[in-house]
C-alpha positions as CSV (number, residue, x, y, z in Angstrom):
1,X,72.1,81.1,87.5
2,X,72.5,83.1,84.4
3,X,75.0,81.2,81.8
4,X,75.9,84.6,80.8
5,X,76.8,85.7,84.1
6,X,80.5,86.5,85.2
7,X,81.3,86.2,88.7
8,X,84.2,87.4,90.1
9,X,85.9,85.3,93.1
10,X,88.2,86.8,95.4
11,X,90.2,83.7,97.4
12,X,89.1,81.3,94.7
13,X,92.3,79.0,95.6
14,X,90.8,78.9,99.3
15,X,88.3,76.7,101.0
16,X,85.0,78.1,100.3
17,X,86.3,80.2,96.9
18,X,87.4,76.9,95.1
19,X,84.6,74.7,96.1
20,X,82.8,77.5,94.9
21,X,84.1,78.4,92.0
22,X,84.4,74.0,91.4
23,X,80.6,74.1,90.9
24,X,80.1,77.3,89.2
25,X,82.5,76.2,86.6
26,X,80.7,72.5,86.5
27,X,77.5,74.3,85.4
28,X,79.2,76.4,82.5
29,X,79.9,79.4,84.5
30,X,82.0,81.8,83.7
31,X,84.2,82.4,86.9
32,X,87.9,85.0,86.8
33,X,89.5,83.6,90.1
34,X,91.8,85.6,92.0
35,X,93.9,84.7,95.2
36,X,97.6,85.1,96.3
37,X,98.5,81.5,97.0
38,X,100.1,82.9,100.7
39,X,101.8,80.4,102.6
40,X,99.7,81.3,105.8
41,X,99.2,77.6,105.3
42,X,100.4,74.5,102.8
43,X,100.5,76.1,99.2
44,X,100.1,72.4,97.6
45,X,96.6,72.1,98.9
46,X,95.7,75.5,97.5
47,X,96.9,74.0,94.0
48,X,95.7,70.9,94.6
49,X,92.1,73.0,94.8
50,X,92.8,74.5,91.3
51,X,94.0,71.3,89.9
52,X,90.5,70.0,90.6
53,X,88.6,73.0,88.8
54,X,91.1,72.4,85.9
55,X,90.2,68.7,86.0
56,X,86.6,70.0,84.6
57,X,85.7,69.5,80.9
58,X,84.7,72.7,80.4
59,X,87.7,74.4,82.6
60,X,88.2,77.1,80.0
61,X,85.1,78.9,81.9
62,X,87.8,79.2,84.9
63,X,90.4,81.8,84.4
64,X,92.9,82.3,87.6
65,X,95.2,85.4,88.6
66,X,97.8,85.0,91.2
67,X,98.2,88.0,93.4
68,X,96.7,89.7,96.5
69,X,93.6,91.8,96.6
70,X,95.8,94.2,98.5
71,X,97.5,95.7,94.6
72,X,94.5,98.2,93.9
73,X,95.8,98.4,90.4
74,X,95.9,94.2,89.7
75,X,92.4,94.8,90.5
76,X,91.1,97.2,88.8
77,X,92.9,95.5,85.7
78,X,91.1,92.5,86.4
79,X,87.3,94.2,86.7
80,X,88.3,97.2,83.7
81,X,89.2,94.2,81.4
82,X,87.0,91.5,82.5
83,X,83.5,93.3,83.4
84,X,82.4,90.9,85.8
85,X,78.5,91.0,86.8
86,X,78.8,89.8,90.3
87,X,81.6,90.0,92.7
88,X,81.9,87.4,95.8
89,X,85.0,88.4,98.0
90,X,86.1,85.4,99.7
91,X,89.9,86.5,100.0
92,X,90.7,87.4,103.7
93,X,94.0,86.8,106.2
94,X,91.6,84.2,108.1
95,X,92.5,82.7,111.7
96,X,91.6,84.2,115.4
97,X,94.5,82.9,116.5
98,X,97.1,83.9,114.1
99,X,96.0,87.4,114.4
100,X,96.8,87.8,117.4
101,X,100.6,87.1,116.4
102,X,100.5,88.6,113.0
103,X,98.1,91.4,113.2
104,X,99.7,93.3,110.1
105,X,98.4,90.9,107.7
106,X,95.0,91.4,108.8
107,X,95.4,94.9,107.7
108,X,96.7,94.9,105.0
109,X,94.2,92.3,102.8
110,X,91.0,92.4,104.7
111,X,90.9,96.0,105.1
112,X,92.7,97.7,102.6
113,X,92.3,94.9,100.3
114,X,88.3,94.9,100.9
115,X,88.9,98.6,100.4
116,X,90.0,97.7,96.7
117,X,87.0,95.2,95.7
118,X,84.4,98.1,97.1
119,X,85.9,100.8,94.9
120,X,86.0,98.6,92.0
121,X,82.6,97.5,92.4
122,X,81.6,101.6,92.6
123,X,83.8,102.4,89.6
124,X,82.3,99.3,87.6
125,X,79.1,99.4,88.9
126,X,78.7,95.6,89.9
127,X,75.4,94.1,90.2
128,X,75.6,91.7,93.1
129,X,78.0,92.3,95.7
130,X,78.5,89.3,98.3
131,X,81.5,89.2,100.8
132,X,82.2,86.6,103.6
133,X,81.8,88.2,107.3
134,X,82.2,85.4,110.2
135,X,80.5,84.4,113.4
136,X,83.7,85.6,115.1
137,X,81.9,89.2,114.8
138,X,79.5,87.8,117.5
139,X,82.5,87.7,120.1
140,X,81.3,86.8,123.8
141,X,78.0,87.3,123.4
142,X,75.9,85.0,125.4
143,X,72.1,84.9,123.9
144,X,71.8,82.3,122.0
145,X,71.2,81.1,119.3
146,X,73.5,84.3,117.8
147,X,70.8,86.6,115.7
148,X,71.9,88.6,113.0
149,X,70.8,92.0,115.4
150,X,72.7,90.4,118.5
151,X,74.8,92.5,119.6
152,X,78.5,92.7,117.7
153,X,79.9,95.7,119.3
154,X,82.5,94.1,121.1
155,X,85.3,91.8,119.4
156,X,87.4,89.3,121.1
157,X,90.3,89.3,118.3
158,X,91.5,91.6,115.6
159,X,90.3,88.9,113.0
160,X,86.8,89.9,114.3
161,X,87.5,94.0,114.1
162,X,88.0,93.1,110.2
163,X,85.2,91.1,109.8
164,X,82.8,93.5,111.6
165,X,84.7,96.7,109.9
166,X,84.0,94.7,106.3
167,X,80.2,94.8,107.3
168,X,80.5,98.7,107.9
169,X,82.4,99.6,105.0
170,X,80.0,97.3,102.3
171,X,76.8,99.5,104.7
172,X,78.7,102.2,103.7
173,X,79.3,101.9,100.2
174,X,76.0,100.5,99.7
175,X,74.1,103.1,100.7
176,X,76.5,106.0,99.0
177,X,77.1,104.2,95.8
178,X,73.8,101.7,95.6
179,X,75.8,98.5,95.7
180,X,73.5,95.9,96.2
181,X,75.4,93.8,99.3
182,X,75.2,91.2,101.0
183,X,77.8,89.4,103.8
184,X,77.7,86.5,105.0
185,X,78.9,85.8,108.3
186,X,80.3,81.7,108.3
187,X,80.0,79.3,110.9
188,X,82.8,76.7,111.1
189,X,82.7,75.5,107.9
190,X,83.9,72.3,106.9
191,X,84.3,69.3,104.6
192,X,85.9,67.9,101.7
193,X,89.3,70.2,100.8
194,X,88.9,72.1,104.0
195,X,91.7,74.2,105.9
196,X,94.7,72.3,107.5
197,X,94.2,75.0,110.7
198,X,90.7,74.3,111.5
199,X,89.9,71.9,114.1
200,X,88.5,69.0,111.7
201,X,91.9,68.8,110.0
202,X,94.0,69.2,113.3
203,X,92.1,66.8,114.8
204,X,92.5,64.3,111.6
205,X,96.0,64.5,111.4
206,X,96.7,63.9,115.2
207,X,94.3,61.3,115.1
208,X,96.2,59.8,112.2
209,X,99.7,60.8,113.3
210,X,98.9,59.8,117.1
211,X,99.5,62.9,118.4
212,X,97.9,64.4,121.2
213,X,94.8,67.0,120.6
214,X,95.2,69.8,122.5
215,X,91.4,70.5,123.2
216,X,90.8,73.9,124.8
217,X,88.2,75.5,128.0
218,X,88.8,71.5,128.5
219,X,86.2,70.4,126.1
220,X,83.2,72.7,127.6
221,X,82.9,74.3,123.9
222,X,80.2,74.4,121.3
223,X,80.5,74.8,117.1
224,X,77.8,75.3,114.7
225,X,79.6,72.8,112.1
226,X,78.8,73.8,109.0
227,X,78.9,71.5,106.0
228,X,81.3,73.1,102.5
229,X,78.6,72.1,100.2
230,X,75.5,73.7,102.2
231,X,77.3,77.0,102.2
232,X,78.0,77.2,98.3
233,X,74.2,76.6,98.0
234,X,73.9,79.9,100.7
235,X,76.4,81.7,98.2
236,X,74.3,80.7,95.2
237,X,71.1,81.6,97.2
238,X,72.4,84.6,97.5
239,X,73.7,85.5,93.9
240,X,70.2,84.9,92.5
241,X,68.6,87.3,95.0
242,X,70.7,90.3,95.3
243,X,70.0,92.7,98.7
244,X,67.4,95.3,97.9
245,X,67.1,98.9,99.2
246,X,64.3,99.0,101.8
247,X,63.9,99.2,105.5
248,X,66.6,96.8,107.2
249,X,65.9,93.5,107.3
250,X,67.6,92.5,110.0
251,X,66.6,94.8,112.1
252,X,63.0,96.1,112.1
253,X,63.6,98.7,114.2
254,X,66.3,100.5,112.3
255,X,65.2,102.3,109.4
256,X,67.7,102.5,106.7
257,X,67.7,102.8,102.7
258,X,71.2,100.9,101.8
259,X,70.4,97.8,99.7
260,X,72.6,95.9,102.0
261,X,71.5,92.5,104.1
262,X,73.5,90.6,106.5
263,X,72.9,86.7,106.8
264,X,74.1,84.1,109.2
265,X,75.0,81.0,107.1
266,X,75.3,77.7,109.7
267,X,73.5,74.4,110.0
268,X,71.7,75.5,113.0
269,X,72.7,72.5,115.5
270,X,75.6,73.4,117.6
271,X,77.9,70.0,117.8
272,X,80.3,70.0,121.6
273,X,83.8,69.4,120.4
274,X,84.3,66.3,122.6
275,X,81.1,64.9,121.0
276,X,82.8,65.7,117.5
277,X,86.2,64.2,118.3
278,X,84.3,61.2,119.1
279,X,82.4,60.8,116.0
280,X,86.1,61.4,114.1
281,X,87.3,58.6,116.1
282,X,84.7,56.4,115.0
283,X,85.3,57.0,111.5
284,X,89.0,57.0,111.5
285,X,88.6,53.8,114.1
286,X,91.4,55.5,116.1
287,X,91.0,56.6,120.0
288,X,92.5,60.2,120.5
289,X,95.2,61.3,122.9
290,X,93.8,64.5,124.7
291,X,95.3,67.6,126.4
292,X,92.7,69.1,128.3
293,X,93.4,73.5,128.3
294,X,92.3,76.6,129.8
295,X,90.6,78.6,126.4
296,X,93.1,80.3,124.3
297,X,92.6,84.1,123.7
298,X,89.9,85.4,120.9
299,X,88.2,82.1,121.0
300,X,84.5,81.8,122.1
301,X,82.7,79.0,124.0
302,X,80.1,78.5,121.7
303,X,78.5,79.1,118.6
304,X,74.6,79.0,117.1
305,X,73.4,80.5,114.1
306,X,69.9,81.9,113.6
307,X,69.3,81.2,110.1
308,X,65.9,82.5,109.8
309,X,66.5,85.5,107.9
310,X,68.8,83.9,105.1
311,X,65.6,81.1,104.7
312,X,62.9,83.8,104.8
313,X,64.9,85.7,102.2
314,X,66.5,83.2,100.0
315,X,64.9,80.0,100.8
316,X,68.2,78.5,101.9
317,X,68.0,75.1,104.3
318,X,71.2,73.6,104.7
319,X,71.2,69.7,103.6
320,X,74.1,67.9,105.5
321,X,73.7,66.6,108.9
322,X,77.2,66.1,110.9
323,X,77.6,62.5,110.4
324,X,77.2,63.0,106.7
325,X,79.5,65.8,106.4
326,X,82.3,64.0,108.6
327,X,81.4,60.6,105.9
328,X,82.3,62.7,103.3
329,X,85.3,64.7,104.6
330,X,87.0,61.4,106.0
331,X,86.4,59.6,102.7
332,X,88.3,62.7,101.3
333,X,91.0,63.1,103.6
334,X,91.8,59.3,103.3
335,X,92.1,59.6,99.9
336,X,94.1,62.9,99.5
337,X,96.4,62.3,102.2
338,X,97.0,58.1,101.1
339,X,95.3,57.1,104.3
């Protein structure tokens, strides 16, 4: 990476934006961090995030604005001052489930808020473009492992419709405005820092609290678990090769001119969720409590990412094996939490 580059982070107080923006700013970086701190969940942990960027030496190369990608004129403050050289939206409502309770939010930052990063990327003509899609775009679909041309037509919750609509706008864009793009569609990420609504964390603090674990299609599901640290590596990948305009790379048969790629980013070895609650046991040395359920709306039975593309392209391999990650994340969480 360029010393001289400025990247712009979108959600830098979130999972993925502050371990991010944590090793871009540990290799003299210069990173402008943006987020809203919402409340969607605990706030402490999203400072607790920025406390550890400020923790580095060399934290003057991290400067952090507090407000919502949704104020189109915060934005364009931040780019017409700041001239970043690459921009990597990471700021999103996340959550299937919550969206199907609160589906206004979901409007209102990752569409009209994505809406503001792509116009200020056209107006200061960015360099690298790079936004995070999900595996929740796949929705039902039932070939496995999920190929970045499998079929995404048909989402099973509004979080999806955002994520999917994100990919159409940046194909969009790129091809008007010749943004180089590229998203990035997550699978279960998780780690060190990670989010208290995702099932490592819920299943950590009933584990620890003794509470029961409500495990859903009762236990016949499957998640491409992938570790924090392999997908800041797929982000870095990614910033030294920008998308190109030729013929579509995910799709041979498509002919297009938009220099915009799409990229699974897993570890390629779905994990079932019993056999992951069991590892978690192990390491906390604490037998579960379990609620076997029928599956909850807008969730999917399994997940598998083809990550053949993102190697061919990038050279991208992801690192961390499941009972490495979980080592690292339990070591974490016992620490953080006074375990």
């Amino acid at each position: 990476m360029d010393i001289n580059s400025k990247i712009l982070i979108t959600g830098a107080a979130g999972f993925i934006g502050s371990a991010l923006s944590y090793r871009l700013v540990s290799e003299n970086i210069n990173v402008l961090g943006i987020d809203n701190l919402n409340n969607y969940y605990d706030v402490e942990l999203k400072k607790s995030r920025l406390k550890r960027i400020d923790s580095l030496q060399n934290k003057k190369a991290f400067k952090f604005f507090e407000f919502g990608i949704e104020d189109e004129k915060k934005v364009f403050e931040i780019f017409a001052n700041y001239k970043p050289t690459i921009v990597i939206n990471l700021a999103a409502q996340a959550g299937v489930r919550y969206s199907i309770e609160n589906p206004s939010s979901y409007i209102k930052s990752n569409l009209l808020g994505f809406s503001n990063i792509l116009e200020a990327c056209r107006n200061f003509e960015i360099k690298n473009f790079i936004y995070a899609s999900s595996s929740s775009v796949y929705g039902g679909n039932s070939i496995l492992p999920f190929h970045e041309n499998s079929n995404t037509d048909y989402p099973i919750s509004l979080y999806a419709a955002t994520k999917k609509s994100n990919e159409l706008m940046a194909h969009s864009y790129s091809h008007l405005y010749d943004i180089p793009s590229t998203g990035l569609r997550f699978f279960t990420v998780y780690g060190p820092w990670g989010r208290p609504d995702m099932a490592p964390m819920i299943f950590a603090n009933s584990l620890i609290e003794k509470k029961i674990i409500k495990i859903f299609n009762n236990g016949n599901m499957m998640r491409d678990f992938t570790y924090i640290e392999d997908v800041v590596d797929a982000i870095l990948c990614c910033c030294e090769k920008p998308a190109k305009r030729e013929n579509n790379f995910n799709n041979p048969d498509i002919s297009t001119l938009a220099p915009h790629m799409i990229f699974n980013v897993g570890n390629s070895n779905p994990i079932r969720l019993l056999d992951f609650i069991d590892m978690l046991e192990d390491k906390f040395n604490i037998r579960a409590m379990k609620n076997f359920m029928p599956i909850q709306a807008g969730d999917v039975k399994e997940t598998f990412a083809d990550i053949s593309n993102l190697k061919r392209w990038t050279g991208f391999e992801p690192q961390t094996d499941i009972n490495q990650g979980l080592d690292e994340f339990v070591a974490w969480y016992k620490n953080y939490f006074k375990q």
